[in-house]
C-alpha positions in Angstrom: 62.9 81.8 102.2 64.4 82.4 105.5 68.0 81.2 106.3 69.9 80.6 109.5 73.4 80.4 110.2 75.1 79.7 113.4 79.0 80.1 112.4 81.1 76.5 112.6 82.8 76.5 116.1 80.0 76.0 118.5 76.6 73.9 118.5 73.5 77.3 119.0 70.3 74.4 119.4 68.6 77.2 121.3 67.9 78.8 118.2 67.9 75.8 115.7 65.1 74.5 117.5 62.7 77.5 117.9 62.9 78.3 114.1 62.5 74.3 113.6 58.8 74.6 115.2 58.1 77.2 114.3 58.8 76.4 110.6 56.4 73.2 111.3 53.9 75.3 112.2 54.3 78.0 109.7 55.1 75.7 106.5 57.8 78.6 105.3 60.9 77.3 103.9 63.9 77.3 106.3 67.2 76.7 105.1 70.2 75.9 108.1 73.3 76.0 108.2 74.2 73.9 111.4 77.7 73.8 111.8 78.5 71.8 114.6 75.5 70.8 115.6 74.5 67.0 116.3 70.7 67.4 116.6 68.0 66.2 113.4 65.6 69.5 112.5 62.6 68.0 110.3 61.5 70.8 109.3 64.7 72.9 108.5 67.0 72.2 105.1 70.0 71.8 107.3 73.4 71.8 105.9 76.8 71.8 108.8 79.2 73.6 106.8 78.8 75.5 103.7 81.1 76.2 100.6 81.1 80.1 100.8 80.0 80.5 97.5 76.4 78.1 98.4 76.5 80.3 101.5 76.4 83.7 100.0 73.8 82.3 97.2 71.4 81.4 100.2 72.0 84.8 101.7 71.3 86.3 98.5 68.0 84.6 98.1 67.0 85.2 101.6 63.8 87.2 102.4 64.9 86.9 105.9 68.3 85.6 108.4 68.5 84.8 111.7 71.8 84.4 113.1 73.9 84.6 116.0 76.0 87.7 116.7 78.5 86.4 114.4 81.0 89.4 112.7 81.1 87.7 109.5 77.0 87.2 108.9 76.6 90.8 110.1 78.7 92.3 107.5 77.5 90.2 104.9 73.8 91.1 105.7 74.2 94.7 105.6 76.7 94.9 102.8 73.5 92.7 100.5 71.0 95.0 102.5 68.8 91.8 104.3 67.1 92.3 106.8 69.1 90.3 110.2 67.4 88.8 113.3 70.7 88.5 116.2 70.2 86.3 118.8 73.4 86.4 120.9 75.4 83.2 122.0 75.5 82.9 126.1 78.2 81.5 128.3 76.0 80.5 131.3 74.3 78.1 128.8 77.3 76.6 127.4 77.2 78.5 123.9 80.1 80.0 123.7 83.5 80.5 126.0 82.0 83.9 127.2 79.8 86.6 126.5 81.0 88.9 124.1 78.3 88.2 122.0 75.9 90.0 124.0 78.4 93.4 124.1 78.4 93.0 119.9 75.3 92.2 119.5 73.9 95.9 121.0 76.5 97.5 119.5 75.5 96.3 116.0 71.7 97.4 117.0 72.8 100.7 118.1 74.3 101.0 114.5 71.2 99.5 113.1 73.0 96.6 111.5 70.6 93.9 113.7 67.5 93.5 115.3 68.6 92.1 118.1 66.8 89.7 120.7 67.2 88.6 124.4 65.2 85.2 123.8 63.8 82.8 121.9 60.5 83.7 123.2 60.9 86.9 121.2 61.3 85.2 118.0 58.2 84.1 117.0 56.5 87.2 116.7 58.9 88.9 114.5 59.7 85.9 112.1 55.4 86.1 112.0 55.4 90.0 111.4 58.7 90.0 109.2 58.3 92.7 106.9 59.3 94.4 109.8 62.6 94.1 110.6 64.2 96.6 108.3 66.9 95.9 106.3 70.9 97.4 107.3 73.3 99.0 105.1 76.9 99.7 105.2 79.1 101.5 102.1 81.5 99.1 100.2 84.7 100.9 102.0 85.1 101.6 105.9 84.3 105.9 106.5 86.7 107.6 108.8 90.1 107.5 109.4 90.9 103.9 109.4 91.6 103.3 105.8 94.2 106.7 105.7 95.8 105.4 109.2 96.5 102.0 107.5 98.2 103.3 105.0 100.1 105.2 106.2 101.2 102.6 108.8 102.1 100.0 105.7 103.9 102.9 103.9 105.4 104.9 106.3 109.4 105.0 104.9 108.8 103.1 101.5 109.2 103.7 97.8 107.1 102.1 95.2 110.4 101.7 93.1 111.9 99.3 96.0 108.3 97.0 96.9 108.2 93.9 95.7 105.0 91.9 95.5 104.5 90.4 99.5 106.0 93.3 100.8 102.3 93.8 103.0 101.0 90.6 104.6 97.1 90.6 105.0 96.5 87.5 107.1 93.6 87.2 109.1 91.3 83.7 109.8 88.2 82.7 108.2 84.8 84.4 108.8 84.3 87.8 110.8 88.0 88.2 110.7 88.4 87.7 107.1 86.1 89.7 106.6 86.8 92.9 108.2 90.6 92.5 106.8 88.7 92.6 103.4 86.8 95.8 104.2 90.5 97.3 104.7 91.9 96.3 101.4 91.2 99.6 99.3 94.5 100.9 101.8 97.0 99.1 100.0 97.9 98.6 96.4 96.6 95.3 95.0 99.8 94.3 93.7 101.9 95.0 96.9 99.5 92.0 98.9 100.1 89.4 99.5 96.8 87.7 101.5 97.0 84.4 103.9 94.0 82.9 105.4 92.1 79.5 106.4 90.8 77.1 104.3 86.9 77.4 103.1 87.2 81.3 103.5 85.9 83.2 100.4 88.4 84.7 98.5 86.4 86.1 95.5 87.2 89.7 96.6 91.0 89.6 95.9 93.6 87.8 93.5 93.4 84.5 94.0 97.4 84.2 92.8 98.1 86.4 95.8 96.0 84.2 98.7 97.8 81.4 100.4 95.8 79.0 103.0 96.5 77.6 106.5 95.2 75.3 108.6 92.1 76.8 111.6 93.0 76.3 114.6 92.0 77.5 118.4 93.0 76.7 122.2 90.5 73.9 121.7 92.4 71.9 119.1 96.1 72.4 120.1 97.3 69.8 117.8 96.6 72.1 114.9 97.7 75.1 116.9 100.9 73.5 116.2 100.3 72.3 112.8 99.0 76.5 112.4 102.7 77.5 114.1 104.9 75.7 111.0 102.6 77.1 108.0 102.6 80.4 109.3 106.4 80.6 110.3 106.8 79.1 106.6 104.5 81.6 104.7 107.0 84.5 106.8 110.7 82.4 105.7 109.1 82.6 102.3 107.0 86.1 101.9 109.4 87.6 103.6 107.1 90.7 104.3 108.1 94.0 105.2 104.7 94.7 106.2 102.0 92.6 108.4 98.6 93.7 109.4 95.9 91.3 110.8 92.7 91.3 112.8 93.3 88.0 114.2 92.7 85.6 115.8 95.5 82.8 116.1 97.2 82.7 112.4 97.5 86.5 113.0 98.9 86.5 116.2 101.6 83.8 115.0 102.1 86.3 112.3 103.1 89.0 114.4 105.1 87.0 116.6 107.6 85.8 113.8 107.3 88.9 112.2 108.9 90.8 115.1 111.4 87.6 115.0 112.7 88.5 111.4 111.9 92.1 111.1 108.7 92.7 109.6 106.6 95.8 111.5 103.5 94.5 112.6 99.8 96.0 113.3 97.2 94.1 114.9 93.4 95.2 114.3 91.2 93.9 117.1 88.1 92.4 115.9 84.9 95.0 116.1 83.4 92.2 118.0 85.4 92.7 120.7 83.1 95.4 122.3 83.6 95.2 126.0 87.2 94.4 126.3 90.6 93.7 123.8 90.8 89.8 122.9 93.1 87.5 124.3 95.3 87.4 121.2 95.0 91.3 121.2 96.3 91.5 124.8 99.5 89.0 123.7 99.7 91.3 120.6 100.5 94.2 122.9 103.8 92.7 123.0 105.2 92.3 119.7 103.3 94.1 117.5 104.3 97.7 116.6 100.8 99.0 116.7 97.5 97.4 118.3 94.5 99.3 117.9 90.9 98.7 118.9 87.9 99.1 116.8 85.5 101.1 119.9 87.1 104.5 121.1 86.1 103.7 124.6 88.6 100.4 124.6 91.5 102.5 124.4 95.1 102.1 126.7 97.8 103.6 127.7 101.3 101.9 127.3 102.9 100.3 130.1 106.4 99.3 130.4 106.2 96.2 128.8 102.7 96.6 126.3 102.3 99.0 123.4 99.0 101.2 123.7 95.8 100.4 122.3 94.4 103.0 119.8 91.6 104.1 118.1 91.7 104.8 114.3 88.1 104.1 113.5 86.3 101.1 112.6 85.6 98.5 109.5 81.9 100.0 109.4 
């Protein structure tokens, strides 16, 4: 079986339609997950969004996936060892609100995590001569210095004796950003957490007594920008943390924001799919958040009067 995911924010019928004829040609089972995406696929077993434990089953039973450059799907793939097809997202066609698909997307082939393609018209060879696309791997925990830097960041002045449960705030939104904040657990102690994210993320990898949920929300939907604003400055007059790290995108960067309000110290951890230059959020994080580091040692900055520097402690891989 081959499975295809497109993430849930954007329509990608570029792709959905080459694998659809090709799947009528070929008679191989295609299963879809759609998202957004208004358009009928006869020969694809589409689904728009998925619970995340129906979407990690498909994964598992996947011979094959073909994705776009999405954080989240990459991880996943090389963390179950199955073999990933990347076709990037482009802005000039209207798939995504810019290109930093494209910058990822090599990155993640350079590391061997993808086979990545320009085209459509290079898909149909490869899905024909699949066995070929060998499959990624990454360890269960990040290597390097990030996981030590972390720490010592969250610790840095603390006892155990005085930590009470929420003293560290993980909160990060659903998908690639979730899941890189999960690769970065094993720095903190379990009990010290306490984790916030959106709805429909999976949360099989922590306490689920210690994960509280938010609303999604983007520059596109204001109205639940606004809704995302009160949750999160609730979850901070209740937690109270001491401690909050996030790699975005907006319930993070709300985080930080009241953090620095009521004393909390803050890191942000710009996504690793931000390859060719710091994130929007990460450039308003430079503000207010104690520490903002990048995930590629060649995005690094020097502090300015009124922005903290952007460093590089290693990465979630």
């Amino acid at each position: 079986m081959i499975f295809v995911t497109v993430g849930t924010q954007y329509p990608f019928d570029r792709l959905l339609g080459e694998v659809d004829a090709w799947a009528e040609r070929s008679g191989e089972r295609v299963v879809a997950q759609v998202g957004v995406s208004t358009k009928e696929y006869e020969n694809l077993e589409t689904v728009g969004f998925m619970p995340t434990e129906e979407f990690e089953s498909f994964l598992g039973d996947a011979d094959l996936v073909v994705s776009h450059a999405g954080m989240g799907t990459i991880i996943a793939c090389a963390l179950q060892g199955k073999p990933l097809i990347v076709l990037p997202r482009r802005h000039a066609l209207g798939e995504h609100t810019d290109d930093h698909q494209l910058g990822t997307a090599a990155r993640m082939a350079k590391f061997g995590l993808a086979r990545v393609i320009d085209s459509t018209e290079e898909l149909i060879p490869i899905l024909n001569d699949r066995e070929s696309v060998e499959a990624p791997s990454i360890g269960k925990e990040p290597s390097g210095e990030i996981l030590e830097s972390l720490r010592e960041f969250a610790y840095r002045g603390s006892a155990k004796g005085r930590r009470k449960p929420g003293w560290i705030l993980g909160i990060a939104s659903q998908g690639g950003h979730w899941t890189q904040l999960q690769r970065l657990r094993a720095a903190f102690e379990p009990e010290d957490v306490q984790w916030i994210t959106t709805q429909n993320a999976s949360v099989s990898s922590v306490n689920q007594q210690n994960v509280g949920f938010v609303r999604d929300a983007d520059l596109q939907r204001k109205f639940q920008l606004v809704i995302l604003l009160i949750q999160v400055l609730w979850k901070i007059l209740t937690i109270r943390p001491k401690v909050i790290v996030t790699t975005g995108a907006a319930p993070g960067w709300f985080a930080v924001v009241f953090g620095r309000i009521f004393g909390a110290r803050s890191i942000w951890i710009d996504s690793i799919a931000n390859s060719e230059r710091l994130s929007i959020s990460g450039q308003k994080a430079r503000r207010w958040a104690d520490e903002v580091w990048t995930q590629w040692p060649d995005r690094v900055e020097v502090a300015t009067h009124s922005k903290r520097s952007v460093e590089f402690k290693g990465n979630i891989l």
